[in-house]
C-alpha positions in Angstrom: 0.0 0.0 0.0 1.5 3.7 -0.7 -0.1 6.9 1.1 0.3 10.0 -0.3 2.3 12.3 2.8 2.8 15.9 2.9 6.5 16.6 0.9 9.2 17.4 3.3 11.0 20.8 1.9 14.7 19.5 3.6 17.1 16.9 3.9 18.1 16.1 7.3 21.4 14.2 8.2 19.7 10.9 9.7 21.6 10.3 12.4 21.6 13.9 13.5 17.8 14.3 13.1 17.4 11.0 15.0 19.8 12.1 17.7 16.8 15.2 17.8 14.5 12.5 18.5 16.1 11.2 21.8 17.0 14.7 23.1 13.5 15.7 22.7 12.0 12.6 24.3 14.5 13.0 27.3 14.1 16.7 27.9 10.0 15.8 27.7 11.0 12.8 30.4 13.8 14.9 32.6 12.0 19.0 32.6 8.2 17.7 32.2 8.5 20.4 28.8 6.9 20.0 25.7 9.2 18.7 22.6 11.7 21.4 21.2 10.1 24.6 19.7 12.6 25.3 17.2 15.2 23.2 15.7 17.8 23.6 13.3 19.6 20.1 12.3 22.9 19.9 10.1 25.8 17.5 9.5 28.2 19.6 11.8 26.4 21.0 14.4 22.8 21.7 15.2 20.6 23.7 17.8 16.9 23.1 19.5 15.0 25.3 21.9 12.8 24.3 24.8 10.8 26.3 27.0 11.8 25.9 30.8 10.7 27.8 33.9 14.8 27.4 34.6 17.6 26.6 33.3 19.2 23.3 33.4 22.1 23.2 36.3 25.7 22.1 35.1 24.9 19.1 36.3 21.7 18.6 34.3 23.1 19.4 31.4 25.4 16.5 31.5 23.0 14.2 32.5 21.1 15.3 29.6 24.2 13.8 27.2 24.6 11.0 29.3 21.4 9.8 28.8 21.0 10.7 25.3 24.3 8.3 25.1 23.0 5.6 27.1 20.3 5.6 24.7 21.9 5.6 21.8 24.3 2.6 23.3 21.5 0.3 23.6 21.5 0.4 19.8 17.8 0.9 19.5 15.8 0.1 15.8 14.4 3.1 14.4 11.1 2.1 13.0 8.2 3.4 10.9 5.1 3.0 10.2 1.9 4.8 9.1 -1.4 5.5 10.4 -4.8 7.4 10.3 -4.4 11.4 12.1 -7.1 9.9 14.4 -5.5 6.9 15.4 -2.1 8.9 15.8 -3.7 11.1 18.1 -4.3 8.3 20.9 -0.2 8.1 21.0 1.7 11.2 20.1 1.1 15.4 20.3 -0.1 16.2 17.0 0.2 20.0 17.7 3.5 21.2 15.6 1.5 19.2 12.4 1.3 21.7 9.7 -1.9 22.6 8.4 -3.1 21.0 5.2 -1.4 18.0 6.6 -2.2 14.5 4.9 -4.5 12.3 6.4 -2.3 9.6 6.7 0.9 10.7 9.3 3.8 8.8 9.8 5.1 7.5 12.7 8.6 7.5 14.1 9.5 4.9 17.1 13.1 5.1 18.5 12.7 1.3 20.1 10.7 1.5 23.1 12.1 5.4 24.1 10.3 7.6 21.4 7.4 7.9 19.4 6.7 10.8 17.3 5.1 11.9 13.8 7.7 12.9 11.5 8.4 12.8 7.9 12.0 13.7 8.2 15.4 11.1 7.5 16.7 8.5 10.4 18.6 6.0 10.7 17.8 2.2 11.1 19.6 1.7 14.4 20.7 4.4 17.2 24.6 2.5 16.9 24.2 4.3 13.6 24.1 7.8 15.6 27.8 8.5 16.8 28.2 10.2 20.2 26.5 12.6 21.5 28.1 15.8 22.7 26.4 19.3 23.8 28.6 21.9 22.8 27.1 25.0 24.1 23.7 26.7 25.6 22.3 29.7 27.3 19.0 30.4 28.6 16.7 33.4 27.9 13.1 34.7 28.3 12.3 31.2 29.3 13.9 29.8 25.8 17.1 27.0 26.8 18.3 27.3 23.5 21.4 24.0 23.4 24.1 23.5 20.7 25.2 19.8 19.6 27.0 18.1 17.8 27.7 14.5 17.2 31.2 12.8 16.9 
């Protein structure tokens, strides 16, 4: 069966954008915050904003890459699949979805640590990631905006 998605106007590098994924889901399971705000994913480095009462201590921000790592190091499959808007509702927050958005979403599972709908590039298997390295971030307005990069 083929569904018709909405076209994607970027490449992401897949283990980059994937690395997004497990940030995301482990700032949503370590600050209680809703998934980054804005992102901007490249090869080299790349950047993602979250809005926190606070900023993360020293000390959270390396747990932050630790656990990003640990998750990458339990080399995870990164699978897809696709569903109805409505049935994708009962599991993920549909509320970045642009509008005009097909009916049909697809869904991104990082093994058994992240679900999301995305349309973007990944990899088949977090050992395909790299490490994981925060390289710089500063806080303002209520905006944590961090730096990464993978190496």
């Amino acid at each position: 069966m083929e569904f018709q998605l909405n076209e994607h106007n970027k490449q992401e590098y897949p283990p980059m954008h994937t690395a997004e994924h497990i940030l995301n889901q482990t700032m949503v399971r370590m600050f209680g915050c809703e998934r980054s705000k804005n992102t901007h994913i490249e090869r080299k480095k790349s950047k993602a904003d979250y809005l926190l009462p606070n900023p993360p201590t020293d000390e959270e921000v390396k747990a932050i890459e630790a656990k990003v790592n640990e998750v990458i190091g339990r080399h995870l499959p990164v699978l897809e699949e696709f569903m109805p808007m409505k049935e994708a509702a009962e599991i993920v927050d549909l509320s970045k979805l642009p509008e005009n958005v097909s009916e049909t979403l697809r869904i991104v599972r990082v093994g058994d640590y992240d679900v999301c709908a995305c349309i973007g590039s990944h990899v088949e298997n977090t050992s395909e990631i790299g490490h994981f390295e925060i390289i710089s971030h500063d806080f303002a307005d209520g905006r944590w905006r961090v730096r990464f990069k993978l190496r």
